[in-house]
N, C-alpha and C positions, 0 to 999 in steps of 0.2 A: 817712173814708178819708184814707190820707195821700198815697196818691200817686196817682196821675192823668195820662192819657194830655196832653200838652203841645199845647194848642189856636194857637201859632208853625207859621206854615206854612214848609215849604222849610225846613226843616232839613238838608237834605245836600246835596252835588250833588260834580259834579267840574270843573275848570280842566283844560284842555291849553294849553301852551306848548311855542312851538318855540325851541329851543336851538341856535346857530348861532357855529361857535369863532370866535375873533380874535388877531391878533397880542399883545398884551396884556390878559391876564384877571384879573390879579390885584386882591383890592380890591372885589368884585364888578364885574369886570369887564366879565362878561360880562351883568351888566345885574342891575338889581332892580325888582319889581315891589311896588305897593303893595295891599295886603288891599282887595279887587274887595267886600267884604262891608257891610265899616263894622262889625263886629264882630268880636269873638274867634272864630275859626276851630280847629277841632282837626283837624289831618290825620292820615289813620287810617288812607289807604295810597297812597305814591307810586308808578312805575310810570316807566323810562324807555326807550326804544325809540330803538336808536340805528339811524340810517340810512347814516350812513357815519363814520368814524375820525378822530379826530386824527392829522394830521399831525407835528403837533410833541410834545416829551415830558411831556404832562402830564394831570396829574390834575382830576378834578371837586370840588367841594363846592358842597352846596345847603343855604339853611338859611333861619332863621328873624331877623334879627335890624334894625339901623339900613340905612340905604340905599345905605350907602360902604363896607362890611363885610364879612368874609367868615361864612359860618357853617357848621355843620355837622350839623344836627340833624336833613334830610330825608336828605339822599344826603352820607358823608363821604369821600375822598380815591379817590372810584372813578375808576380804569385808563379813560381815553379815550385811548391810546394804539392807533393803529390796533384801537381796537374793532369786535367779532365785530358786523358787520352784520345786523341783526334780533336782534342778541345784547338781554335785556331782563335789566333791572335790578329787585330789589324793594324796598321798605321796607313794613314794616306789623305789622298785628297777627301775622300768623303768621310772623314772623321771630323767632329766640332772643331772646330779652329780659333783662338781670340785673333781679332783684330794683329795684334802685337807681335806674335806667333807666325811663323813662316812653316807651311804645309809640307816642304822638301827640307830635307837635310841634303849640306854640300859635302860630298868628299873630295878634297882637293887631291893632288898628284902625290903632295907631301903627308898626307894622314892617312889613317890606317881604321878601319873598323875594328871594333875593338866589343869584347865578348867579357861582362862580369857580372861576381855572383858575390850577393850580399855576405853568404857565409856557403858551407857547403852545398857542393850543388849535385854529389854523387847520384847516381840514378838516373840524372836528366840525359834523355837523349830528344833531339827535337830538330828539323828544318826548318832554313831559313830562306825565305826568296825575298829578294832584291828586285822592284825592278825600280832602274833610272832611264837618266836622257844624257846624253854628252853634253857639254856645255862648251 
């Protein structure tokens, strides 16, 4: 037999993080976090629930990349302008997908999730769930 049920326990699970705006967000400003795993992660669908709006004019990005960085590959330039309270956000497998496009973001052992705001992002408070697969 070639394949075989994978005897690695805890292959998935999910992370929540809370998300809280600041006057300057840009750059990850809004903070980065480093892979909680020690291994490559594949995320496979994020989830953002906002509890109350930004204040100021700006946009989100969430991603995959160094610690000082901005990225885009979980959540890219979404509307946190007086965002719809309990308004929820998706990303994942059942989202359009092109061909070209790869449905998971990787987090490797060495990158960092990383949290930026086009311009001010005061007011925004919002979670964030994660779920992945160990890889």
């Amino acid at each position: 037999m070639t394949v075989a049920i994978s005897s690695d326990a805890d292959q998935k699970g999910w992370l929540e993080y809370d998300i809280t705006g600041a006057a300057s967000a840009a750059a990850a400003g809004l903070g980065s976090i480093a892979n909680p795993e020690g291994c490559t992660l594949g995320i496979t669908r994020a989830f953002i629930y906002f509890t109350t709006g930004s204040t100021g004019a700006a946009n989100l990005s969430i991603g995959i990349t160094t610690a000082a960085a901005s990225a885009t590959d979980v959540f890219t330039t979404s509307d946190v302008i007086e965002a719809t309270v309990g308004g929820e956000l998706h990303y994942g497998p059942t989202a359009q997908v092109a061909v070209t496009e790869s449905p998971t973001a990787l987090w490797l052992s060495t990158t960092f999730l990383t949290f930026t705001g086009s311009a001010s992002t005061v007011g925004l408070a919002a979670k964030l769930y994660l779920e992945y697969i160990r890889i």
